[in-house]
Backbone as CSV, one residue per row, in Angstrom:
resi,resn,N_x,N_y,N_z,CA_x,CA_y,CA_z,C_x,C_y,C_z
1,UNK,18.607,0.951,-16.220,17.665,1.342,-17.236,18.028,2.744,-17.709
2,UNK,17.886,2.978,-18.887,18.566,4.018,-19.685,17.189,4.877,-19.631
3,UNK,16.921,5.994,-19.480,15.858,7.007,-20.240,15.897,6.928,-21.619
4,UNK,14.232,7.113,-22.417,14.874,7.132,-23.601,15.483,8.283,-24.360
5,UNK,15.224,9.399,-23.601,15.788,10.565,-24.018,17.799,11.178,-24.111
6,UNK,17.835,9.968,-23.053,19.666,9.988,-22.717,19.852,8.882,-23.638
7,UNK,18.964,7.734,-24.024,19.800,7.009,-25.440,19.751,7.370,-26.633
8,UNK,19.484,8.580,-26.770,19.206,9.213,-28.391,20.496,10.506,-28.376
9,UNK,20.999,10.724,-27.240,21.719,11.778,-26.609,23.156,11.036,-27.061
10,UNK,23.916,12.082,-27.913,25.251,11.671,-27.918,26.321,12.209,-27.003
11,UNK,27.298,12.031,-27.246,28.623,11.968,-25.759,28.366,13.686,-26.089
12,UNK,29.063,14.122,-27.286,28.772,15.875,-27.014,27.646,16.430,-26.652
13,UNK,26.600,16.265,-26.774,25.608,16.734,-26.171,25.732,16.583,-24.475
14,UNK,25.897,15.394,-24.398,25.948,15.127,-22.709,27.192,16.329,-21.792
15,UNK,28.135,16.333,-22.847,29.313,17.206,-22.449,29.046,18.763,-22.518
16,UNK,27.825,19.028,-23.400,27.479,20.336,-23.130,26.487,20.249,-22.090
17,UNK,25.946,19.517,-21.591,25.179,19.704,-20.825,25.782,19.574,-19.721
18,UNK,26.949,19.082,-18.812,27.665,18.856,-17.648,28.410,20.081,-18.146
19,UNK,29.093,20.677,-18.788,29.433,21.965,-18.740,29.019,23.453,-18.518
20,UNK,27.825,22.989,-19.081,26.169,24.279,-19.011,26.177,24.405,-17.554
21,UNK,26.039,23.332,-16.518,25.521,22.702,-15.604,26.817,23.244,-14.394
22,UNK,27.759,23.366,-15.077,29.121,23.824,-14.227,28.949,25.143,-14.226
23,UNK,28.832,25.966,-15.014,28.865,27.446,-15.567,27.343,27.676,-14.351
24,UNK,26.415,27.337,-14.973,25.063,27.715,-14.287,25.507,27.529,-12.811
25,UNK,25.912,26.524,-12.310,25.393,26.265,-10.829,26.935,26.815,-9.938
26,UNK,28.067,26.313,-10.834,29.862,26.308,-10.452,29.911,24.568,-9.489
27,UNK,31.233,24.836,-10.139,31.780,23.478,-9.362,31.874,23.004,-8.333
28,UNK,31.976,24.078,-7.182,31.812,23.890,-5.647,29.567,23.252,-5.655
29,UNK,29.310,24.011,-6.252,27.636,23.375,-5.818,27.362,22.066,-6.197
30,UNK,27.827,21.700,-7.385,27.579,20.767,-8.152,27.628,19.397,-7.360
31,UNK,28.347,19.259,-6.534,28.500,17.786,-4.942,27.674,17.811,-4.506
32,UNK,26.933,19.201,-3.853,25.659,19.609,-2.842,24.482,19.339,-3.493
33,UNK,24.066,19.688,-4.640,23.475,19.129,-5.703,22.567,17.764,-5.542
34,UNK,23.691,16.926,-6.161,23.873,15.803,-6.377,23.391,15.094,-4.962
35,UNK,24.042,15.746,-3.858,23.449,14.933,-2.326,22.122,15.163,-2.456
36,UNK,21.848,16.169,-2.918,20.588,16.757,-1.910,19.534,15.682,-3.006
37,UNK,20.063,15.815,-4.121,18.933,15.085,-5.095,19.019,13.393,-4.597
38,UNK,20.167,12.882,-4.109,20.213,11.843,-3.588,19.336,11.155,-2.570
39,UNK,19.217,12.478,-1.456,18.786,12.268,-0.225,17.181,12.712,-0.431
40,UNK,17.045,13.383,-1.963,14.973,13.523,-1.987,14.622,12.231,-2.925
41,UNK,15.553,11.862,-3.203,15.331,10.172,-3.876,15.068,9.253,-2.718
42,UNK,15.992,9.351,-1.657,15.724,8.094,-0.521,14.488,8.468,-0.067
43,UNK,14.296,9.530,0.530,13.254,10.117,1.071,11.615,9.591,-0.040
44,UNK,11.860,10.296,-1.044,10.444,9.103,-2.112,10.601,8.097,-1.778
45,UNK,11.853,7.507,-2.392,11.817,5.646,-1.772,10.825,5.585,-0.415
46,UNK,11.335,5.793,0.217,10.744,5.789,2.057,9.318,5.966,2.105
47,UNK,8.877,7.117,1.759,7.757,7.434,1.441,6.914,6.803,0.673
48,UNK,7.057,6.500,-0.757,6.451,5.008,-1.270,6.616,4.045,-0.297
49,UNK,7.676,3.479,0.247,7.368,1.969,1.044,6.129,2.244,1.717
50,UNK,6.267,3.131,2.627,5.386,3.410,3.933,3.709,3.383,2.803
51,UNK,3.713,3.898,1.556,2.538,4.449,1.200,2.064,2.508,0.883
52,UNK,3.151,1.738,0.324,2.740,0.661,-0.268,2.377,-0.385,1.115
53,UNK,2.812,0.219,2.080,2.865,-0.807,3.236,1.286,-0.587,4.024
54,UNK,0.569,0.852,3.766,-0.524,0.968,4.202,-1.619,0.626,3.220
55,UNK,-1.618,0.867,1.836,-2.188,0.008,1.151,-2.570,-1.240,1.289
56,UNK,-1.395,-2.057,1.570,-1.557,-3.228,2.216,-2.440,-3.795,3.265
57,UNK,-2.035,-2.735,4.106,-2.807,-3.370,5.585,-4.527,-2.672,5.216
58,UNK,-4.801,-2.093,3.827,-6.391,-1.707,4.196,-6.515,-2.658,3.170
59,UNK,-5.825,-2.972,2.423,-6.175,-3.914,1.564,-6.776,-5.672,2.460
60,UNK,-5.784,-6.119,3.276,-5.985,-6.894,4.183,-7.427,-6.302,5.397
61,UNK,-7.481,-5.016,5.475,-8.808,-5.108,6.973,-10.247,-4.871,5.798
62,UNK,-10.159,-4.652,4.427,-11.476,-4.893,3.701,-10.990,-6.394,3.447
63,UNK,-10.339,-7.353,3.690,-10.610,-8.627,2.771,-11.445,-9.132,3.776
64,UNK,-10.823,-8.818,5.339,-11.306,-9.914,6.175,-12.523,-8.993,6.797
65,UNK,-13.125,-7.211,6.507,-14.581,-6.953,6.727,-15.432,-7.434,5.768
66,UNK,-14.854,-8.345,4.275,-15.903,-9.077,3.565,-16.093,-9.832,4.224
67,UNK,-14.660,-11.106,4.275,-15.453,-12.161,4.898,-16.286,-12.117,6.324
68,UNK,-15.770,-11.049,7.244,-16.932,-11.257,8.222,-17.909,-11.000,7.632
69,UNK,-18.492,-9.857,6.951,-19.887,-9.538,6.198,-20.984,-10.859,5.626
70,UNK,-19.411,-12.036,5.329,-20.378,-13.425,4.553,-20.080,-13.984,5.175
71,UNK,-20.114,-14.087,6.036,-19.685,-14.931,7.440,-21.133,-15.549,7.607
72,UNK,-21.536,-16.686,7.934,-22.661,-17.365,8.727,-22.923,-16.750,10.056
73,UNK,-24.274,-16.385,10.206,-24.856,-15.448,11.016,-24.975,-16.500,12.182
74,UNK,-25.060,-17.375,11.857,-25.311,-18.816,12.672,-24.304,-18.849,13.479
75,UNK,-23.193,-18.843,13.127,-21.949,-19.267,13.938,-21.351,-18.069,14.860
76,UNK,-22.234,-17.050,14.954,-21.856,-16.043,16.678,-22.926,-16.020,17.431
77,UNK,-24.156,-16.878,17.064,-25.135,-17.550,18.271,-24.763,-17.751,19.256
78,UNK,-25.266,-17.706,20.327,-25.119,-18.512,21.591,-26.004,-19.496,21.848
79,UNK,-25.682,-20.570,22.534,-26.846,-21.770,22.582,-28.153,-21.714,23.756
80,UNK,-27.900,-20.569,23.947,-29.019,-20.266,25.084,-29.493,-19.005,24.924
81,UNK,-30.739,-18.803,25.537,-31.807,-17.364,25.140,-31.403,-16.415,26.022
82,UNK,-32.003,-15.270,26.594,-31.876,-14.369,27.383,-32.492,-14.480,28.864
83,UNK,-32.944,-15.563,28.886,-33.378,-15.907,29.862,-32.321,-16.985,30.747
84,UNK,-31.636,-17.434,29.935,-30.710,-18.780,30.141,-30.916,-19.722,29.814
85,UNK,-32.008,-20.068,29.586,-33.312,-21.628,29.234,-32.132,-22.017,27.980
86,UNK,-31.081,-23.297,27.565,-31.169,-23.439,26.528,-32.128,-23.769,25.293
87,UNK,-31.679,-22.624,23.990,-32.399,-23.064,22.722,-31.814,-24.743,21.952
88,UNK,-32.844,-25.480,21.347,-32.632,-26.106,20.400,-32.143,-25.635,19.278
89,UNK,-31.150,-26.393,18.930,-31.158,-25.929,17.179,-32.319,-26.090,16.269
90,UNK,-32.318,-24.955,15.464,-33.143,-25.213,14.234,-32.649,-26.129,13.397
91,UNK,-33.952,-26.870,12.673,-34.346,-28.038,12.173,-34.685,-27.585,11.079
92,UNK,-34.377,-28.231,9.555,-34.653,-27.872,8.210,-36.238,-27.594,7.745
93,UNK,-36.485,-26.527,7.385,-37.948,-26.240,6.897,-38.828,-26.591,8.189
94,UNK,-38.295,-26.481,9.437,-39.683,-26.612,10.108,-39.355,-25.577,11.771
95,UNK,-38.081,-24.731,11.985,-37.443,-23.672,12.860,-37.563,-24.477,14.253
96,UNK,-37.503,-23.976,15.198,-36.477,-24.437,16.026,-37.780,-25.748,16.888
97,UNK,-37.404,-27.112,17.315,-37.987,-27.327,17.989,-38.864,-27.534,18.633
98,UNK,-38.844,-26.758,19.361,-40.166,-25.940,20.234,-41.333,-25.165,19.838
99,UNK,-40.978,-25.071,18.640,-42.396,-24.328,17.891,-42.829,-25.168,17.318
């Protein structure tokens, strides 16, 4: 992918600018440069993954604190009271049983 500012840029322009770029910095820096800008590129890369990879995982622990949230309250019952006595299930429009 081209910038659009380097496709409006002709070859002399580009050539004054890698020459500017020699003069300003000299030719011995110009390698060191180039690494170092290399190696703060991997380093973002890296840094985005890690940022996109934790996104992820909170993205995944709110999907599944909704669904517990709409989760049926019913279904982490136990079938017996605090006493031990088992409960009946509740019965439609008329609660459990025993009442």
């Amino acid at each position: 992918m081209v910038h659009p500012i380097l496709a409006l840029a002709s070859p002399e322009i580009i050539a004054i600018l890698v020459i500017g770029a020699v003069v300003l910095f000299g030719a011995e820096k110009l390698p060191k440069l180039a690494r170092s800008a290399g190696a703060a590129k991997k380093e973002f890369m890296m840094g985005q993954a890690e940022a996109d990879e934790a996104a992820a995982r909170a993205r995944e622990q709110a999907r599944i604190r909704e669904q517990t949230a709409k989760a049926d309250p019913m279904n982490n019952v136990s079938g017996t009271s605090f006493n031990g006595e088992d409960v009946p299930p509740p019965t439609p429009d008329k609660g459990t049983l025993s009442s």
